[in-house]
N, C-alpha and C positions, 0 to 999 in steps of 0.2 A: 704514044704517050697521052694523046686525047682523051681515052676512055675514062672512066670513072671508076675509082676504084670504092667496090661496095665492103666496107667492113662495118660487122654489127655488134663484134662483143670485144670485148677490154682484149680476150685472149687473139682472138684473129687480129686486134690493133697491134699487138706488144710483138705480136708473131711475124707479121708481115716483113716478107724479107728487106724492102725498101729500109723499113723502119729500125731495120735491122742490121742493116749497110749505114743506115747515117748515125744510129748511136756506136757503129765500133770506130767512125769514121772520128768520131764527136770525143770517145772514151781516148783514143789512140794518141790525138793531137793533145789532150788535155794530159795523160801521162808524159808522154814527150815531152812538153812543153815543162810540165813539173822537172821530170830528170835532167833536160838538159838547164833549163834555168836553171837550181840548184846547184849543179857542176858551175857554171858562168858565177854565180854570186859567193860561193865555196873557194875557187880558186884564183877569182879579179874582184870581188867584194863589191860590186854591182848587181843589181834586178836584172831579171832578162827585160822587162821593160826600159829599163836607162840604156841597154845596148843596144836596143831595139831604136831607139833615139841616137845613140853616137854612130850607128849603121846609117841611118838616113843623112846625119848631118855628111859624115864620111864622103857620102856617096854625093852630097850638095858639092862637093869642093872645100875650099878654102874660101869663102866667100861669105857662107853660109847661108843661112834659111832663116826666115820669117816665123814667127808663134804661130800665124796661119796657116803656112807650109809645111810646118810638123806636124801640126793636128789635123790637118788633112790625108797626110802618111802615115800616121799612126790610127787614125779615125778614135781620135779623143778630144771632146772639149776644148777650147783654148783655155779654160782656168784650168784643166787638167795637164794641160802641156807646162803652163804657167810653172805649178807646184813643182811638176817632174824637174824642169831645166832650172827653177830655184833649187834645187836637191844637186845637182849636178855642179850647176856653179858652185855653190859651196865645198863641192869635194874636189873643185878644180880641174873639172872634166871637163867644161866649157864657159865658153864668154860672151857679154853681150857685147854688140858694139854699132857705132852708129850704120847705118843704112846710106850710101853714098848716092842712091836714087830716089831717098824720101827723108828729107831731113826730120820730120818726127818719130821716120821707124828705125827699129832698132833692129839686129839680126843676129844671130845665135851661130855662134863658133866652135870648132873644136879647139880645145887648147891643146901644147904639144902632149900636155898627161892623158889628155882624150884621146887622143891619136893613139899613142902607147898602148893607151887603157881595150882602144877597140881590136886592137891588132892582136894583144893577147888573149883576149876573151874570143875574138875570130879564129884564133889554132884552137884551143877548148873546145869550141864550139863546133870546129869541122871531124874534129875529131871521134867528137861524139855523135853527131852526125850519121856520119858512117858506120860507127858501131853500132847505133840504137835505129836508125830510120832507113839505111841502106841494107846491113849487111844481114838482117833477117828477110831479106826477098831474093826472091831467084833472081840472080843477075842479069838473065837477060827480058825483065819485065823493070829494072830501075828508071832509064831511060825513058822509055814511054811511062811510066808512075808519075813519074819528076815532071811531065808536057802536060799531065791530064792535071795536075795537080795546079799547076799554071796556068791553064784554060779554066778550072773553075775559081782560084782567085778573081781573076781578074772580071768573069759574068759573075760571082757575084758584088765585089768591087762598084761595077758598073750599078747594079740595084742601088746599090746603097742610097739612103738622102745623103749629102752634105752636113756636115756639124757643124754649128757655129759657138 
C-alpha cells in the first residue's frame, strides 16, 4: 500500500478502481441510509437522526447521557445535539434531568414514549435491514461484511478530531 499511486488524467482519476470501491461504498450507504430513514420516519414519525439519538441514549441505560456524550456518539456539535434533543423533548421522546454527580449538569433521558418510540422504529428498522443491506449478498459473505464494516468504523472513528 506504500507505492504511489501515479494518475494523470481526470479519466484514469474517475476510473481507478479504489475510487471506484469508495464511491459505490459512499453511493450504497447514502441510498440505504435514505430508504431505511424514510421507512423509520414514514412508519414511527421520527428522523433516522432522532433514532440514531434514542439508540445511544437506549444503549446509556436509564440514567442517561450528557450533551457531550451524545455528540461525541453521534459526532455532532453540541449546539447541534442541543437543537436535536430540544426537538425530541418536545415530542416527548426524552427528558432532561438533573445530573446526581454534578450538580450543575444536567442529563438527557429516555422517556417511556422514547422507549416505545425506539423499540418500534428498531423492528422497522431490522427489518429493513435484512431486506435492503443483508439479503442482496451471498450469505455466506454477510458475516465477515458485517466484521470488515466494524473494523473500518471503528479506524476511522479513531482518526477523527473531537467536536466540541
Amino acid at each position: 500500500m506504500a507505492e504511489r499511486v501515479e494518475i494523470s488524467t481526470a479519466k484514469e482519476a474517475a476510473d481507478h478502481e479504489l475510487v471506484l470501491a469508495f464511491g459505490r461504498l459512499q453511493g450504497a450507504a447514502n441510498r440505504l441510509e435514505y430508504i431505511l430513514g424514510r421507512a423509520i420516519e414514514q412508519e414511527c414519525g421520527i428522523s433516522h437522526l432522532m433514532f440514531e439519538v434514542l439508540l445511544i441514549l437506549g444503549r446509556a441505560g436509564g440514567r442517561g447521557l450528557s450533551m457531550g456524550a451524545i455528540s461525541r456518539e453521534q459526532v455532532l456539535t453540541t449546539g447541534g445535539v442541543t437543537r436535536l434533543v430540544d426537538r425530541l423533548e418536545v415530542a416527548g421522546l426524552v427528558e432532561r434531568v438533573a445530573d446526581p454527580g454534578d450538580r450543575r449538569g444536567r442529563l438527557v433521558r429516555l422517556t417511556p414514549l422514547g422507549e416505545e418510540t425506539v423499540v418500534r422504529a428498531s423492528r422497522v428498522h431490522v427489518e429493513n435491514i435484512k431486506r435492503y443491506f443483508l439479503q442482496p449478498l451471498p450469505a455466506s459473505h454477510r458475516e465477515r461484511f458485517m466484521e470488515d464494516l466494524r473494523i473500518l468504523s471503528h479506524s476511522a472513528r479513531d482518526v477523527l478530531p473531537r467536536l466540541r
